[in-house]
N, CA and C atoms as a LAMMPS dump frame, in Angstrom:
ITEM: TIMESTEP
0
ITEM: NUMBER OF ATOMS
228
ITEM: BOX BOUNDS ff ff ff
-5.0000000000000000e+02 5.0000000000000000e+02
-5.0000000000000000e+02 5.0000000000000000e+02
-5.0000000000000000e+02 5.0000000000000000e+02
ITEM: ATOMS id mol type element x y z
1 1 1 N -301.088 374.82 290.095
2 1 2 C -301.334 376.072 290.76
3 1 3 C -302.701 376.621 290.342
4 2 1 N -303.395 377.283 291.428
5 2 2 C -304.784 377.453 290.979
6 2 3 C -304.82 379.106 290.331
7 3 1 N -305.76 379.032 289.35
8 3 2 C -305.618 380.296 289.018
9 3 3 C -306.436 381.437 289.838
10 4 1 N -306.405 382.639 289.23
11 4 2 C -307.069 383.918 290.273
12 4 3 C -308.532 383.57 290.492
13 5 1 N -309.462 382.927 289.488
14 5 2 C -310.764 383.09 289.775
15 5 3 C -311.247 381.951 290.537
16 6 1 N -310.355 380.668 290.406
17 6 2 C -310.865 379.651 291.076
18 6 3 C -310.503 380.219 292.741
19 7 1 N -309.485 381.015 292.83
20 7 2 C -309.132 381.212 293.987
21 7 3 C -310.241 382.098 294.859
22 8 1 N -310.697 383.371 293.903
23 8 2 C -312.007 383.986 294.465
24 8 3 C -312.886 382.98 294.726
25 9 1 N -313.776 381.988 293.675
26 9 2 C -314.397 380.841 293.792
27 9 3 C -314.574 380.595 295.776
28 10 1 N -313.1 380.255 295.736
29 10 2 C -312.745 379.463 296.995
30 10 3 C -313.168 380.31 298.295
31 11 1 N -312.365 382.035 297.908
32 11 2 C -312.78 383.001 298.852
33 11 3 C -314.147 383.672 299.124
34 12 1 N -315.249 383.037 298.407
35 12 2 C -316.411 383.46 298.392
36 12 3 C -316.991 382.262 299.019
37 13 1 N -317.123 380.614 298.754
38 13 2 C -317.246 380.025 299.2
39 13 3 C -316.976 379.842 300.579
40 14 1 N -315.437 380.377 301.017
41 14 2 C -315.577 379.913 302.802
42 14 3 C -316.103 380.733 302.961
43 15 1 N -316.123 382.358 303.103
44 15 2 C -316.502 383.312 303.265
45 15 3 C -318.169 383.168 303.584
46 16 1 N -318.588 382.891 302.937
47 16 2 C -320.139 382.225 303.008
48 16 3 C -320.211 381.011 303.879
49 17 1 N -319.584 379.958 303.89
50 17 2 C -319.638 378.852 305.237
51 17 3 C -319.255 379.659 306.42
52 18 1 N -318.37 380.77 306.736
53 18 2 C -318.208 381.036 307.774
54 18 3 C -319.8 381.625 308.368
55 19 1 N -319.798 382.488 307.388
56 19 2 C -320.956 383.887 307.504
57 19 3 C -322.414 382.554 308.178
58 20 1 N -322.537 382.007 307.327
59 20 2 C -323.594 380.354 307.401
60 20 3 C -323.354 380.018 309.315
61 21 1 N -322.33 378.917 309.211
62 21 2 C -321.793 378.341 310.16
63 21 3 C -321.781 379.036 311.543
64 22 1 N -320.63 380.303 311.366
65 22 2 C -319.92 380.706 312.645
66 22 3 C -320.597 382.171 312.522
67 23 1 N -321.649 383.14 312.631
68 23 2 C -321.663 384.097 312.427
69 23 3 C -321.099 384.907 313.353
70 24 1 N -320.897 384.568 314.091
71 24 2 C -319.714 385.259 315.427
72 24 3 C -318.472 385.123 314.934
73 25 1 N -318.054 384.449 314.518
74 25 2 C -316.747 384.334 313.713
75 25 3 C -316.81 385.939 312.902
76 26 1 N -317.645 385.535 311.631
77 26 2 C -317.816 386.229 310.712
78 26 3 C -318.054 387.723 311.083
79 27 1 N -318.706 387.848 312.044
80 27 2 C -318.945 389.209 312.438
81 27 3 C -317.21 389.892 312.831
82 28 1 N -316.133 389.129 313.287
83 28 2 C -315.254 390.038 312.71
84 28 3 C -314.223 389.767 312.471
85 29 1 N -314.875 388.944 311.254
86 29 2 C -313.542 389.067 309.844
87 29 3 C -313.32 390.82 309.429
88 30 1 N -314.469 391.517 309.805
89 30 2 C -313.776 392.714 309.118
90 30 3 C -313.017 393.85 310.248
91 31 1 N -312.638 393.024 311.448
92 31 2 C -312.129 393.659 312.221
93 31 3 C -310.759 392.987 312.829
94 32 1 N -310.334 391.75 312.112
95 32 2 C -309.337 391.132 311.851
96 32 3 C -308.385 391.41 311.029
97 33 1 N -306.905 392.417 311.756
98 33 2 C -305.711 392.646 310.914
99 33 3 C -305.053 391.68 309.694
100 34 1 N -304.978 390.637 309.999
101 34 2 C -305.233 389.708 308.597
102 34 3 C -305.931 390.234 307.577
103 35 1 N -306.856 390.621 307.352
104 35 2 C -307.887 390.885 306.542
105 35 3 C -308.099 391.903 305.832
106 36 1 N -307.262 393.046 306.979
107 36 2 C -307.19 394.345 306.568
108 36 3 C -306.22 394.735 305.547
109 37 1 N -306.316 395.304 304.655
110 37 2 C -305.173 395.664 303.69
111 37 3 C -304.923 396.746 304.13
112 38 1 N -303.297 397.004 304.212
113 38 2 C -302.614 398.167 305.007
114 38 3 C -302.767 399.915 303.968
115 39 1 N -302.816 399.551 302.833
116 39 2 C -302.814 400.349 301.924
117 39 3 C -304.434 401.099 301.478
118 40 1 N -304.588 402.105 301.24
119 40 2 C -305.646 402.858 300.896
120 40 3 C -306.079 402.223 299.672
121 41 1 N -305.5 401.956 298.766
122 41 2 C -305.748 401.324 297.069
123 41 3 C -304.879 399.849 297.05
124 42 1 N -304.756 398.79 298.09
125 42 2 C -304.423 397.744 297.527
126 42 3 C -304.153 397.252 296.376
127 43 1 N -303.281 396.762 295.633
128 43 2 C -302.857 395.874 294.455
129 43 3 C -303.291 394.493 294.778
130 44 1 N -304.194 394.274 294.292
131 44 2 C -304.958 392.892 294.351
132 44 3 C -304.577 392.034 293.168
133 45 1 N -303.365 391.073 293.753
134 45 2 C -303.048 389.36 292.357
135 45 3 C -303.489 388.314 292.946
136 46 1 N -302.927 387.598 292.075
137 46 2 C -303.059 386.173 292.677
138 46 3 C -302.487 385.414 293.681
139 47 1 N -301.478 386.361 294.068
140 47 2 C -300.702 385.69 295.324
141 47 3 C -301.378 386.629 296.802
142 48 1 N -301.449 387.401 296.714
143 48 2 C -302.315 388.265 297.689
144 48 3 C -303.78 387.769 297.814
145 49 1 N -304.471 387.575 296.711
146 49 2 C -305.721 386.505 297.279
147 49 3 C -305.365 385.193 297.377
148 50 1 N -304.248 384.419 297.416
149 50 2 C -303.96 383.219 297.768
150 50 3 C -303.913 383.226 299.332
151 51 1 N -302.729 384.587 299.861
152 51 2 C -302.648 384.508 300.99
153 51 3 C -303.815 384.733 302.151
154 52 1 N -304.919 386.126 301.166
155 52 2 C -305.584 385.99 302.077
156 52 3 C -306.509 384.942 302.224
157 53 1 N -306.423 383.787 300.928
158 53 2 C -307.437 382.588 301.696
159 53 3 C -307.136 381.827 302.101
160 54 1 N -305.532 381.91 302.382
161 54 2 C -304.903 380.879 303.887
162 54 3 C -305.354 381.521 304.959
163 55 1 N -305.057 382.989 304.94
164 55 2 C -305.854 383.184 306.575
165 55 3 C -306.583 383.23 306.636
166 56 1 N -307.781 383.324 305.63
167 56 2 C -309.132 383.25 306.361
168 56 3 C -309.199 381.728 306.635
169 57 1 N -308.205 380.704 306.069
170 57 2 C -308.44 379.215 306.42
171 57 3 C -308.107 379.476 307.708
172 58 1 N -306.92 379.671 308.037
173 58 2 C -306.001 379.503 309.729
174 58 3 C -307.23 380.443 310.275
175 59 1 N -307.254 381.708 310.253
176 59 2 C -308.728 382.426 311.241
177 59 3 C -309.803 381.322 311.646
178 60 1 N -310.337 380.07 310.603
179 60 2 C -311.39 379.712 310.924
180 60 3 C -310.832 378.361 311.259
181 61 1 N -309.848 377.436 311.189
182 61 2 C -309.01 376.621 311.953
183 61 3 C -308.921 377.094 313.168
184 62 1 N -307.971 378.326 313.737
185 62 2 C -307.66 378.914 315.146
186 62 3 C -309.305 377.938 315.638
187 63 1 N -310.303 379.621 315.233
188 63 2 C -311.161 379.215 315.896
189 63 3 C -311.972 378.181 316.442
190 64 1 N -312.077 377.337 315.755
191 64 2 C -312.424 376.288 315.624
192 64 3 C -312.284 375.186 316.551
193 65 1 N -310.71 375.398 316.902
194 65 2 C -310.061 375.129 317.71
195 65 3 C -310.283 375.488 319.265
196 66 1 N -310.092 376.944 319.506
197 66 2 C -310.792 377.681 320.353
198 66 3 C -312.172 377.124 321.001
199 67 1 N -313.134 377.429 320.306
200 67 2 C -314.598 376.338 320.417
201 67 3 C -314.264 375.258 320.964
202 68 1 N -313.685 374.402 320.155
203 68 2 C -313.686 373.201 320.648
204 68 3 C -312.857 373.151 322.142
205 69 1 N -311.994 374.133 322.634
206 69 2 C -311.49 373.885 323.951
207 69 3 C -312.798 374.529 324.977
208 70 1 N -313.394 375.565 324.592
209 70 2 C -314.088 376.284 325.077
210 70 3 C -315.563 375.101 325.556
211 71 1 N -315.897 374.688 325.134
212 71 2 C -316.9 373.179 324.973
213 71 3 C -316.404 372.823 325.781
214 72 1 N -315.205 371.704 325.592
215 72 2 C -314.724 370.713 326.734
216 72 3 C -314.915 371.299 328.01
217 73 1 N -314.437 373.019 328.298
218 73 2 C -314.437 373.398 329.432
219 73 3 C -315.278 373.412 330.151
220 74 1 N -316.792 373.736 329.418
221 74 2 C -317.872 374.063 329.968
222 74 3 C -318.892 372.909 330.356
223 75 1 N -318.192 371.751 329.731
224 75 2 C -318.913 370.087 330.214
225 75 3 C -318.422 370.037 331.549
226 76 1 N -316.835 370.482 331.685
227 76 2 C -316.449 370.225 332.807
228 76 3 C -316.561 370.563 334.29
């Protein structure tokens, strides 16, 4: 099991390939309910930044995905 900082590690790293890569993506991660913490003062552990760096994985999977149908369409 990975611990809390390797996990930031990880969440700074995609976070930065997205921002790099997809900046349309990235432009709104901060307008993505995923992302948003419901609470005024969040409790931030290690399982709460675990989860949120599955969704920012699945957010940038979806998309990814998306693109790639969006492409095919436009050859066609």
């Amino acid at each position: 099991m990975k611990n809390l900082h390797r996990i930031l590690i990880e969440i700074t790293e995609l976070t930065s390939n997205i921002e790099t890569k997809y900046p349309e993506l990235y432009r709104s991660l901060d307008e993505n309910p995923i992302t948003i913490p419901t609470s005024q003062h969040p409790h931030m552990d290690k399982v709460i930044m675990e989860e949120y760096l599955e969704s920012l994985k699945i957010v940038l999977k979806n998309y990814l995905k998306e693109e790639k149908i969006r492409l095919s369409t436009l050859k066609n």
